[in-house]
VODO-756893 format. One line per 10 residues: number of its first residue (from 1); for each residue x, y, z of C-alpha. Coordinates in steps of 0.001 Angstrom, whole numbers, plus 524288, in hexadecimal, padded with zeros to 5 digits. Layout:
<pts>
NUM	X Y Z ~ ...
</pts>
This chain:
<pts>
1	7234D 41E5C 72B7E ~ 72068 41075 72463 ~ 713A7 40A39 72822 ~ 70D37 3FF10 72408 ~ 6FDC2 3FCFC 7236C ~ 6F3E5 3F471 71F11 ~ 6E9F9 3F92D 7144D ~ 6DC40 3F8CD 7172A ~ 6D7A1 3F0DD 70951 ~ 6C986 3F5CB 70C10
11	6CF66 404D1 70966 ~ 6CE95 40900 6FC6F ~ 6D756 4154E 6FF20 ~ 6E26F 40B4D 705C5 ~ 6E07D 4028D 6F83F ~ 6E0F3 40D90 6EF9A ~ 6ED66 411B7 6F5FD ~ 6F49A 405D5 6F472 ~ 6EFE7 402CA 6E711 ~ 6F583 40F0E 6E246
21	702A7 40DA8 6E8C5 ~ 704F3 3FEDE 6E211 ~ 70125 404A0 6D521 ~ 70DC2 40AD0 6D575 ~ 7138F 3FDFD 6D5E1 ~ 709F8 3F72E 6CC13 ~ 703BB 3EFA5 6D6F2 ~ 6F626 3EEE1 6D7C2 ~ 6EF4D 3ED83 6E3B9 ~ 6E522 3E1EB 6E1A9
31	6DA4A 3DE31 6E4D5 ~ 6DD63 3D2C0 6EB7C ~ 6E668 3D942 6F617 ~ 6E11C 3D501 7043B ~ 6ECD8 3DCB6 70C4C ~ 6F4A9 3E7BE 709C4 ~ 6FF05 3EF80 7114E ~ 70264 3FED8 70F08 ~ 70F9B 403AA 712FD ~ 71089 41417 714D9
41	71D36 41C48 71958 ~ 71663 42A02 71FC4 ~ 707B7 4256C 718CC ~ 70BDB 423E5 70B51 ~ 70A6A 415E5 705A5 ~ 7185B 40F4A 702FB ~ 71441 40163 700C9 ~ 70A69 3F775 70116 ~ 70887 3E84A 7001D ~ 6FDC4 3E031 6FF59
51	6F778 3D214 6FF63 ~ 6EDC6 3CA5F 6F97A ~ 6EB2D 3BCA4 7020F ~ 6FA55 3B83D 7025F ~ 7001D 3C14E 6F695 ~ 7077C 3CD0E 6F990 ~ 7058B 3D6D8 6EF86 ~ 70637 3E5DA 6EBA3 ~ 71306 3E843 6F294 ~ 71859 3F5B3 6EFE7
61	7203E 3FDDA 6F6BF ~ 723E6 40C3E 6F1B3 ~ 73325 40B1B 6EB6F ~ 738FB 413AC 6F730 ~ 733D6 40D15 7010A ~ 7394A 3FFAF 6FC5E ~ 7456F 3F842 7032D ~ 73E9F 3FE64 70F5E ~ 73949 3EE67 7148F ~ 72BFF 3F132 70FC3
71	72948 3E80E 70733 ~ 72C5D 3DD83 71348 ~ 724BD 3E630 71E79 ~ 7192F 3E39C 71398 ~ 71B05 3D59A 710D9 ~ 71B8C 3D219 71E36 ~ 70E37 3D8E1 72289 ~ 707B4 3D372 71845 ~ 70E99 3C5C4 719BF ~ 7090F 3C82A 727E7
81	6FB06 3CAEC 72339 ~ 6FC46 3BDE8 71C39 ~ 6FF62 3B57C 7274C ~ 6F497 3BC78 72EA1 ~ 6EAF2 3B699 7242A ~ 6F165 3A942 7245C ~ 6F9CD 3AB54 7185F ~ 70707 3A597 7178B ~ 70A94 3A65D 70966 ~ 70DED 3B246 701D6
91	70F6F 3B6A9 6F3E6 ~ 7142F 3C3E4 6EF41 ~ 7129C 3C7EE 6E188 ~ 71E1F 3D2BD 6DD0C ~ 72355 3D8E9 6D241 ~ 72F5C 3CE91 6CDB6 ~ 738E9 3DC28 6D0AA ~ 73338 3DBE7 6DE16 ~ 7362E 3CDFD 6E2D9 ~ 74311 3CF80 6EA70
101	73B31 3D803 6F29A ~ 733E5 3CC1A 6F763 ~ 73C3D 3C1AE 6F689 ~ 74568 3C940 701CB ~ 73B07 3C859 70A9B ~ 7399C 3B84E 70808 ~ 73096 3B5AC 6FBB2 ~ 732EA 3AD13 6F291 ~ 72ED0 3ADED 6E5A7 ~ 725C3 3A4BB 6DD56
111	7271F 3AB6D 6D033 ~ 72890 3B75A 6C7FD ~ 72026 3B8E4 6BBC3 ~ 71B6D 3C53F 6B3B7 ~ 72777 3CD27 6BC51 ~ 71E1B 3C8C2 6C8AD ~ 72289 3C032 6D500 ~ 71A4F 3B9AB 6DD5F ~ 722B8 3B53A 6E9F6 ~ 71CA8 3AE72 6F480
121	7215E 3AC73 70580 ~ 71B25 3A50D 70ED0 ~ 7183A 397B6 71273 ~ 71929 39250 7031D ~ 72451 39161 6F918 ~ 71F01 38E5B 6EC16 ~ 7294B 38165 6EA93 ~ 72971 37C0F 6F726 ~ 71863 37EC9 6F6BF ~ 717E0 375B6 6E9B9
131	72160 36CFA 6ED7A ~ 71944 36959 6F83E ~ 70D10 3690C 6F1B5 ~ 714B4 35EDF 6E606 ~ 71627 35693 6F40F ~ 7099B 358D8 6FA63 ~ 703A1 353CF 6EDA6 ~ 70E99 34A8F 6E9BC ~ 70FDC 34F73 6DC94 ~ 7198F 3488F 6D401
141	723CA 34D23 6CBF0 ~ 71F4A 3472B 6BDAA ~ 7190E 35107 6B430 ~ 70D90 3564A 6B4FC ~ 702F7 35CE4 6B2FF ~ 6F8F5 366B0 6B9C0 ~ 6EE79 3700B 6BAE8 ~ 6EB21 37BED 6C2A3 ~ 6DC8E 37CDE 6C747 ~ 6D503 3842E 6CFED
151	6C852 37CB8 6D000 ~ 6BE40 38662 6D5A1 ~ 6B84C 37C59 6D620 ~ 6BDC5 3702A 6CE6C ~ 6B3E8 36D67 6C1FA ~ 6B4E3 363AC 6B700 ~ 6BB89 36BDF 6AE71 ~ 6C6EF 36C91 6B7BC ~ 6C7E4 35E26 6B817 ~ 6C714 35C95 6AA37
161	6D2D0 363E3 6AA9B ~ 6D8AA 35C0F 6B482 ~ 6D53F 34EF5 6AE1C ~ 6DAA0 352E7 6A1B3 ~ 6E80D 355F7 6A7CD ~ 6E74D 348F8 6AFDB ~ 6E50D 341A5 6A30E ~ 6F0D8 347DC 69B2E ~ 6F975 34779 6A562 ~ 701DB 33D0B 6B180
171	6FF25 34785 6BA52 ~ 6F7FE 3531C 6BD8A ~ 6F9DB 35E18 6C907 ~ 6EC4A 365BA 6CA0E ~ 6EEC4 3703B 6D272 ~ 6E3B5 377B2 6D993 ~ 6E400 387E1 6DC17 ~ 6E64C 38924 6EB13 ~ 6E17F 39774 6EB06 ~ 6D61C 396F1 6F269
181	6CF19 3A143 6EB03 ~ 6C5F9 39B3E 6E300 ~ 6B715 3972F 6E7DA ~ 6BB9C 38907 6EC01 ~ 6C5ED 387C4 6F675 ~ 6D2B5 38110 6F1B7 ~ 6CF1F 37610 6F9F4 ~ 6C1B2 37488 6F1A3 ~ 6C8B3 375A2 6E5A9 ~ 6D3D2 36DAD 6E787
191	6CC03 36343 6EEE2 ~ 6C2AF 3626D 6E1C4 ~ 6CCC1 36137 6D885 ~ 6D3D0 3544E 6E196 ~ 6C4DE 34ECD 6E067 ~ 6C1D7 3527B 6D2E2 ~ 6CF26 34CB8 6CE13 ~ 6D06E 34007 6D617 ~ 6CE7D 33893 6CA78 ~ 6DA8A 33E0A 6C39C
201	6E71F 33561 6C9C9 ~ 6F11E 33CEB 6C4C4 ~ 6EB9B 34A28 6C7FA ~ 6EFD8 351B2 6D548 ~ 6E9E4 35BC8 6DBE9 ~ 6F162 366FB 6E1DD ~ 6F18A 37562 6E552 ~ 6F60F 37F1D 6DD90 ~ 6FC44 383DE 6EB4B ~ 6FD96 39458 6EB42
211	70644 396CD 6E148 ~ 6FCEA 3931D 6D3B1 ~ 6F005 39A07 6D00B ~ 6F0CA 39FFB 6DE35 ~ 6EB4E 3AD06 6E1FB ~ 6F927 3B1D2 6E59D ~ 6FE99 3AE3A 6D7BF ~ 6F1BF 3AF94 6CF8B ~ 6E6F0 3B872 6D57F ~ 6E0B8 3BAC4 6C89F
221	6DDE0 3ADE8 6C9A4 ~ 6D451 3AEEC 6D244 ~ 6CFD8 3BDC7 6CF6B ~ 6C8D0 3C437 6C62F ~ 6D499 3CCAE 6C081 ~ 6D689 3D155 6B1CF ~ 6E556 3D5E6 6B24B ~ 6F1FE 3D103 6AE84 ~ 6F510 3CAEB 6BAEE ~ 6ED99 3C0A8 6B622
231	6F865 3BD0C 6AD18 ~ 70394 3BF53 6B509 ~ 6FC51 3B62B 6C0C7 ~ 6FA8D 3AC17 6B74E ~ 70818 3AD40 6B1A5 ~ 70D15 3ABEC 6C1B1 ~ 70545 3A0EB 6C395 ~ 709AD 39974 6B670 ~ 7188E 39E4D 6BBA8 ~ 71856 39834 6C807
241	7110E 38A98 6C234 ~ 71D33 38830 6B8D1 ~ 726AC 38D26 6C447 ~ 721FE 38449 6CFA0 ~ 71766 37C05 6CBD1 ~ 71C3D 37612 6BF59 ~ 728E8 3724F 6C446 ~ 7248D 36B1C 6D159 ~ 71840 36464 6CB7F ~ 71FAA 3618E 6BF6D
251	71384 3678D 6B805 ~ 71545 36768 6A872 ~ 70750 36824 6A44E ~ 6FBC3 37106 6AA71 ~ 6EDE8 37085 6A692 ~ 6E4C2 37B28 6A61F ~ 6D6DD 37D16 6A00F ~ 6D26C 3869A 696D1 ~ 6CDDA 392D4 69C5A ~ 6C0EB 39750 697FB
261	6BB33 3A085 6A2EF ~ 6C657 3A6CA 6A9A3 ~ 6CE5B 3B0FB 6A5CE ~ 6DA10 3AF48 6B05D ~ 6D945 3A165 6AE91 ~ 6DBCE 3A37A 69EE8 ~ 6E605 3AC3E 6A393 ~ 6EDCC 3A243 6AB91 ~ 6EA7F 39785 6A040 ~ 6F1B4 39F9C 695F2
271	6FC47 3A20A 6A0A3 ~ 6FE7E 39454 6A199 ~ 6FEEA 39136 6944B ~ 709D9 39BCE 693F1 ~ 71218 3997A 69EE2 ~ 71129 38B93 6A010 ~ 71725 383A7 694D2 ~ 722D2 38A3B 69445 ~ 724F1 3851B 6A22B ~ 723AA 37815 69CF4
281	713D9 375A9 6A053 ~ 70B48 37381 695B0 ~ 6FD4D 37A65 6987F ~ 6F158 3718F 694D5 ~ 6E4BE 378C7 69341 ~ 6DA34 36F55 69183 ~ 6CC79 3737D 68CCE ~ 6C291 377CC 69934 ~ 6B7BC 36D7F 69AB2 ~ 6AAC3 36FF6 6970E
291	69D0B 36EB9 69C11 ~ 68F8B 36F38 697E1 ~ 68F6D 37FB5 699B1 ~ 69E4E 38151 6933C ~ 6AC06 37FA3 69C66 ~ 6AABF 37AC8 6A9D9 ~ 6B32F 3843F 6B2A4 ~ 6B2BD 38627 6C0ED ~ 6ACBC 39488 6C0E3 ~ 6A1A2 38EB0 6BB80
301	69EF9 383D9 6C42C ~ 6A2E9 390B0 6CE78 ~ 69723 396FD 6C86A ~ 68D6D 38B43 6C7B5 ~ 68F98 38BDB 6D6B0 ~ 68D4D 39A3F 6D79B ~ 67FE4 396B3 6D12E ~ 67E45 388AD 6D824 ~ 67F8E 38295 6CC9C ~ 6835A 3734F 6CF4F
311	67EA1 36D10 6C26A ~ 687B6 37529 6BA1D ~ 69218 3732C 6C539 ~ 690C2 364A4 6C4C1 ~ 6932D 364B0 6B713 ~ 69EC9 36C15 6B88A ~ 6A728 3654C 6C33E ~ 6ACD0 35643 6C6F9 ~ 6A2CF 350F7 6D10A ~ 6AB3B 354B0 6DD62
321	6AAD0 362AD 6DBAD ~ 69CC7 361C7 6D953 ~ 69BEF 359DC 6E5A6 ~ 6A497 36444 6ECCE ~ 69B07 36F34 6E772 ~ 68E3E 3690D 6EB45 ~ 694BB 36693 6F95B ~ 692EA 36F91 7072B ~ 6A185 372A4 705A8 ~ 69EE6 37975 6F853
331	69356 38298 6FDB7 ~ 69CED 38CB1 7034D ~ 6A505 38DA5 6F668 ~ 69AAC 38E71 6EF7F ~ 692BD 39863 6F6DE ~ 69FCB 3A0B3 6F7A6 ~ 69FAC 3A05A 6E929 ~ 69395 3A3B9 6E6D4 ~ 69680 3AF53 6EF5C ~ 6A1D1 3B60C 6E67A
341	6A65A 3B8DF 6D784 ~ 6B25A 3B67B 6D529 ~ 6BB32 3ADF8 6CB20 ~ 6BDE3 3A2A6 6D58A
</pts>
């Protein structure tokens, strides 16, 4: 008899179990995983699915029990888990061979890199979602030229970068990570950057929306991992820029500073460099700005507030974040971030 039950994640046995039975499929189960279903015929395990947040992940079903609708029974109770926590948006990452299996059930998908698809269902459709974010920001159709940031928080060497793009070029897209996983809220972040940058007339301000440095396409980004799927994440996320991005911005040129400090940010630097060109956009890397103790980087001024620092701070960033930083609204951040390690 089939039955289908949720795994207790606090069970070591339960995680054990299931991260034995994906190793036959070269799945790992990760650490990340917040949900995860087990499927047994008669109390042996048959197949499993998980999530993390909004990404399904570590499907695997044993070869003779597939064609039998399990795959769907799975993505709909953990489609139905999402809703429960107010998700409406969903990726699944697959082997490329695997796809069909998830496009019959309605996902559509986004890309296919390193013989990996990421598909997504739900309430966006990557075109449609940056077609309406060229309108919401009226965006015009000339050539141009952008950066990615995440600005945890925004410092003076991220608008150094900024300003040299605006200077070289008619017009510039900066566009700020929406993942809300770094110490400063999206809202903080993006709201700095419009302040910091009001100056700059040709520059516009926009999110990245889920699809670029997100923590469905590029969790490394935001973990402390040393693997290979740092590599293929950054090779995803460079895929999907020159597949959807390029073409409806009309992007030709992106800027990005040199990467002294972090190792996945090197990673997705060299990436660029790579994929990029031969998509017809030129990567700039301009020289990170320095200050009196060496280059000025956000996880420094992140650690100046660990240790109340504000004189280095105020060296370090445009006078609005400083003011945002010295402000009630800042105490909670910055009380949270004194309370955890972590790369963001």
């Amino acid at each position: 008899m089939i039955t289908m039950d949720v795994v207790n994640l606090h069970n070591q046995n339960r995680i054990n179990e299931l991260k034995l039975f994906v190793s036959q499929f070269n799945l790992q189960f990760e650490s990340d995983i917040d949900y995860s279903l087990a499927i047994y015929d008669d109390g042996k395990l048959v197949g499993t699915a998980s999530k993390a947040r909004n990404v399904l992940k570590c499907f695997a079903i044993l070869p003779e029990y597939q064609g039998q609708n399990l795959t769907s029974m799975l993505v709909k109770a953990i489609e139905d888990r999402m809703f429960r926590e107010g998700l409406y948006h969903f990726f699944i990452y697959t082997p490329s061979h695997n796809k069909q299996i998830f496009t019959s059930i309605g996902y559509k998908e986004i890309i296919t890199s390193n013989n990996i698809t990421l598909l997504e269902n739900g309430i966006h459709e990557i075109k449609k979602f940056l077609l309406n974010l060229k309108n919401k920001y009226r965006i015009s159709d000339k050539p141009k030229s952008c950066i990615v940031m995440n600005g945890n928080p925004f410092t003076l060497g991220h608008l150094y970068l900024i300003e040299t793009c605006a200077s070289e070029n008619e017009e510039v897209i900066v566009f700020v990570v929406s993942e809300d996983k770094s110490s400063f809220p999206f809202e903080v972040r993006f709201n700095l950057i419009q302040k910091g940058t009001k100056h700059l007339n040709n520059v516009k301000v926009i999110e990245t929306g889920p699809y670029l440095v997100s923590n469905s396409i590029f969790p490394s980004y935001f973990l402390k991992t040393n693997n290979e799927k740092e590599v293929s994440q950054a090779q995803m996320d460079c895929d999907i820029f020159v597949t959807y991005y390029k073409p409806m911005f009309n992007i030709i040129k992106r800027y990005i500073g040199t990467e002294p400090y972090c190792e996945v940010t090197s990673i997705y630097n060299t990436m660029m460099k790579k994929v990029l060109p031969s998509h017809g956009v030129l990567v700039k890397e301009i020289e990170r700005k320095q200050g009196e103790e060496g280059f000025i980087s956000a996880s420094k001024v992140r650690e100046c507030l660990r240790n109340d620092d504000f004189v280095s701070i105020k060296m370090m960033v445009p006078p609005t974040t400083y003011e945002f930083l010295t402000s009630e609204e800042a105490k909670p951040i910055i009380e949270n971030l004194k309370a955890k390690q972590g790369r963001h």
